[in-house]
N, C-alpha and C positions, 0 to 999 in steps of 0.2 A: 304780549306772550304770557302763558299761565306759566306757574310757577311749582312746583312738588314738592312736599315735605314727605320724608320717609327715614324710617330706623334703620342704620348698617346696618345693625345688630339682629335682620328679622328679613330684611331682604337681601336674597342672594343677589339681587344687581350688583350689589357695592361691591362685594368679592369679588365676582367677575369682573367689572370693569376697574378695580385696583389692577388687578394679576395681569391686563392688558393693556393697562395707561402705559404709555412711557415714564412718566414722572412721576406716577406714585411712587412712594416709599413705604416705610415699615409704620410710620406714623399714621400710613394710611390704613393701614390693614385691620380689621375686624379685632383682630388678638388685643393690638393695641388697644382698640378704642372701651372693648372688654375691659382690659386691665382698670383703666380710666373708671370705667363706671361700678366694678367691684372694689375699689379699694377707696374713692372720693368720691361716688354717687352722681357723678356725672353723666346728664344723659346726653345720647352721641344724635344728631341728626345730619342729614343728607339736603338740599337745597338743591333742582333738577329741574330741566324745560323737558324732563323726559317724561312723557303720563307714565301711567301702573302700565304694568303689561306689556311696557314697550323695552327695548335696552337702552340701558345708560349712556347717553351720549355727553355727559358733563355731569359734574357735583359739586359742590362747595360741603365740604364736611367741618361742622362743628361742632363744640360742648353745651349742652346750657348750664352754666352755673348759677347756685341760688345759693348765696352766703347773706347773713346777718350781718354780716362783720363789712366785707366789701360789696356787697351789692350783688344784684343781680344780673350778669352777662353775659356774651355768645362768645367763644374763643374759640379759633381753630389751628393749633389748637392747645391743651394745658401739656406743662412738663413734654410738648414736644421742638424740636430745635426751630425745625421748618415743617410746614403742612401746604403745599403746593396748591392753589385751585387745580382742579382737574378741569381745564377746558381749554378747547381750542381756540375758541373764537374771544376777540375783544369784546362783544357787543351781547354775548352771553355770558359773560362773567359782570359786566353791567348790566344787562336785566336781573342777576341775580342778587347783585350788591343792592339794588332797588328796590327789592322785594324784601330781602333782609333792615334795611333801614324802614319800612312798612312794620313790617313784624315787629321791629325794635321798637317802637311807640306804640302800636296797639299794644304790646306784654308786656310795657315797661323795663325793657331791660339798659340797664347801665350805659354800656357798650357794647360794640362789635369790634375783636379785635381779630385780624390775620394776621399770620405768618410765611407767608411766599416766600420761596428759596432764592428764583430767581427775582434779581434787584429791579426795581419799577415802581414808579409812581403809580398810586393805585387813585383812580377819579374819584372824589367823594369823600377823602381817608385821610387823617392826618400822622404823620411819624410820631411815632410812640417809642420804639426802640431801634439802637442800632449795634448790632455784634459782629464781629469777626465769626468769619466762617471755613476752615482747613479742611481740604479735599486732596488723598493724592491719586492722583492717576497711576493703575496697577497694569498700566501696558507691559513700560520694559519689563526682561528678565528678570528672576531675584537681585543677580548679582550687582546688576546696573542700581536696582532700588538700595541694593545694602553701598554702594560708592556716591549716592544722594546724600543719606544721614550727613550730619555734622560729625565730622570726625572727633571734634575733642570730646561734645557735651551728649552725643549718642552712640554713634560706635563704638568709642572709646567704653562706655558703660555699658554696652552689650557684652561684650565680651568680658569685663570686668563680672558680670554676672556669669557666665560661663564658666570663668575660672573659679568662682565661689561655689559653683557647682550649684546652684540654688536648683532644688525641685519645684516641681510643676504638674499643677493638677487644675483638672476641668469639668464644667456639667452644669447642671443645676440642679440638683438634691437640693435638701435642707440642709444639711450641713455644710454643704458650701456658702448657700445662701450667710447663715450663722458666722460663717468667718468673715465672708463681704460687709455684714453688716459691721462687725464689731468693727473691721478696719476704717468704716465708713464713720463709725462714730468719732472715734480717735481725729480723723480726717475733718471732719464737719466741726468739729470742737476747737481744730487748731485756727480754724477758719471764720471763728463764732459764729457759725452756723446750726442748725438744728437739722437732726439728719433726718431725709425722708423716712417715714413711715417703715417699717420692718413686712411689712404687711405687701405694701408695696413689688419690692421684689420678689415676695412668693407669688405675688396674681402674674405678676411678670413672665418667672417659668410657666405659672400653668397654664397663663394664654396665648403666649407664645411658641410654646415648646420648642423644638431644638433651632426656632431661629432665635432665641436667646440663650446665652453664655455664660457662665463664670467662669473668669481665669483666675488663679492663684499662684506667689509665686513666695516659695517656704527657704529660710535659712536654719538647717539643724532640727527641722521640725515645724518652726514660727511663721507662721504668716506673716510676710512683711510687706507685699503688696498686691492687689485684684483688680482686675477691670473685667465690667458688664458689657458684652457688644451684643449687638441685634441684626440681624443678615435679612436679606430679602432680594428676593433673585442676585441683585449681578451689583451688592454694595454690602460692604459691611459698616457698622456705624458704632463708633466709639463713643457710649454713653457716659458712663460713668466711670470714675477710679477714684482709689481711693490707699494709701499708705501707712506704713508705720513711720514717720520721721527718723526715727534711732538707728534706720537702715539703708535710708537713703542713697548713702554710698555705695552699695550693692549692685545698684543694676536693678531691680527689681521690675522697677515698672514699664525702662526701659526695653526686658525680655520679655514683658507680657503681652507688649504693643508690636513688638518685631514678631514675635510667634503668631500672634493675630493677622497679620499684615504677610505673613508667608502662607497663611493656611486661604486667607482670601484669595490670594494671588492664585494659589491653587485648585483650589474652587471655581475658578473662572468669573471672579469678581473682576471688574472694572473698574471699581473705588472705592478706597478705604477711607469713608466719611469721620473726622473727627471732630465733630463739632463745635458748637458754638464759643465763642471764649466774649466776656465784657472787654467792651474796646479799652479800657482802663486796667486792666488786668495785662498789665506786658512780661509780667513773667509767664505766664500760661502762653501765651501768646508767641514768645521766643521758642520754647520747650516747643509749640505744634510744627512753628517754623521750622528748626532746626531736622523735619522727617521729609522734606525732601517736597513741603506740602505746596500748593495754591493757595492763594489766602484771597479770599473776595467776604464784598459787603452782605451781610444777613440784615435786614429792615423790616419791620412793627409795623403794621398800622393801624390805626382807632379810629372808630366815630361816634361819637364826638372825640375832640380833641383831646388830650390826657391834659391834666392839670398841672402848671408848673410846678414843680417842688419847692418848697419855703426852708427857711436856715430852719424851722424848726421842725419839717419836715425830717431834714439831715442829721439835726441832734438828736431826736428821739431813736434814730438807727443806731448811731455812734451808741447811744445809752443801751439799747438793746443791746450790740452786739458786745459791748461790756460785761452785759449780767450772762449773758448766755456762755460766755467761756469763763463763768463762775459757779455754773449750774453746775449738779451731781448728774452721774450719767442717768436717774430714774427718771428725776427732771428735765433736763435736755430729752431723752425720746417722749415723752408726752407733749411736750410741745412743740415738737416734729408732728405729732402725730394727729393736733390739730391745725397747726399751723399751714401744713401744705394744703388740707382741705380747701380755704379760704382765697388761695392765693395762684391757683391754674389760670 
């Protein structure tokens, strides 16, 4: 069976047949893949049994990245949680993986790494990662979703926000952007982390437009805590957040997930996807739990196989993430700013 290569970014098939998969998502959609390739120079391709001229009947969508630093390889896809094949059939997603491992040696690329939502062993592929993955179902009522919550460590602080009266503002201007960021810095730093790219989130609004979000949520004025979501028909998707620590107690972040999560409902979403969490990471992990969520397996896979990690693999991270919550903030975003490039 022949094989197609083609640009989302240039062929309307890929729109079309996102906006009519079942199982595409926001990851899927053109906006995104944009964002991708304006702000990390990532170019998006499409993998199809479908010729030119005809409709898309299946896609594998991926990135090619070309780093100095880590090599050169196909990711489908960077900075996104899950990226679904789009295909029905078993025996077409193996002629494709087929034709992709072809490619992968004639171009010399590194690897081929997917991310499927749904859990399966992929022929050819080996685990490369494995995360928790938090979805709630927005069937019942609000009232039924708000008697889900954890009474002590989310209700409890919903309302606790409530009575602090904390305001709440939304959109995606620049200047929201601006406070997301700064909160995000703060956040990323508590975490020795390096925060994405500032850049980032503005390709974000502009290629996404109103299916992406800023929520903010202010004590006396202050921003003390935002989350980023991303909607696409009938789900909305808890990307990022981010805090002030000194506020915690407020409620903050807890009112900005519960407002998200009533406006979906209202919308006529069917799921309030929050995604990924490091199976290591049990406080993230308890926090998703405690919204009333599903919690199922998210899995990686590579080919060739990923390389075991070494003790001194481990150290140089511990040392890393030492210097970096020693870094001045000018420093911390420049290496944000190359660092994500490298690493979708």
């Amino acid at each position: 069976m022949a094989i197609y290569a083609t640009d989302p970014l240039r062929d309307p098939r890929w729109a079309e047949m996102v906006e009519r998969h079942p199982r595409a998502s926001v990851f899927h959609t053109p906006g995104w893949l944009e964002a991708l390739r304006r702000t990390y120079g990532y170019e998006p391709v499409v993998y199809t049994t479908s010729p030119p001229k005809t409709d898309l009947t299946d896609g594998l969508v991926l990135c090619r990245i070309r780093s100095r630093i880590t090599g050169r390889r196909l990711v489908s896809l960077p900075f996104s949680d899950h990226c679904e094949p789009l295909t029905d059939c078993r025996e077409d997603l193996q002629t494709l993986l087929n034709s992709l491992e072809s490619t992968r040696s004639t171009e010399r690329w590194k690897y081929v790494e997917l991310r499927p939502r749904i859990p399966r062993a992929i022929p050819g592929m080996s685990l490369a990662q494995k995360y928790c993955l938090h979805s709630l179902d927005l069937g019942p009522e609000l009232d039924k979703l708000f008697r889900q919550l954890h009474k002590n460590s989310t209700q409890r602080k919903i309302r606790r926000a409530e009575r602090e009266r904390l305001t709440y503002d939304e959109g995606r201007s620049e200047a929201l952007v601006d406070t997301f960021y700064a909160l995000l810095l703060r956040t990323r730093r508590r975490h020795h982390l390096p925060p994405h790219p500032r850049v980032w989130f503005s390709q974000l609004a502009k290629c996404l437009g109103n299916n992406m979000k800023i929520r903010v949520a202010s004590k006396d004025g202050r921003p003390i805590a935002s989350i980023l979501t991303l909607s696409w028909k009938d789900v909305m998707v808890y990307k990022y957040g981010c805090s002030d620590e000194r506020f915690h107690s407020l409620g903050g972040m807890h009112l900005l997930l519960w407002t998200a999560i009533q406006e979906a409902k209202l919308d006529g979403c069917r799921e309030f996807d929050l995604g990924r969490s490091d199976c290591d990471d049990l406080g993230l992990i308890t926090f998703k739990d405690h919204w009333g969520t599903s919690r199922s397996e998210l899995t990686y896979w590579r080919h060739p196989a990923p390389a075991v990690p070494t003790a001194t693999t481990a150290l140089a991270q511990r040392l890393a993430k030492f210097a970096l919550a020693r870094f001045p903030d000018r420093l911390l975003i420049a290496t944000g700013n190359v660092f994500y490039k490298h690493i979708g």
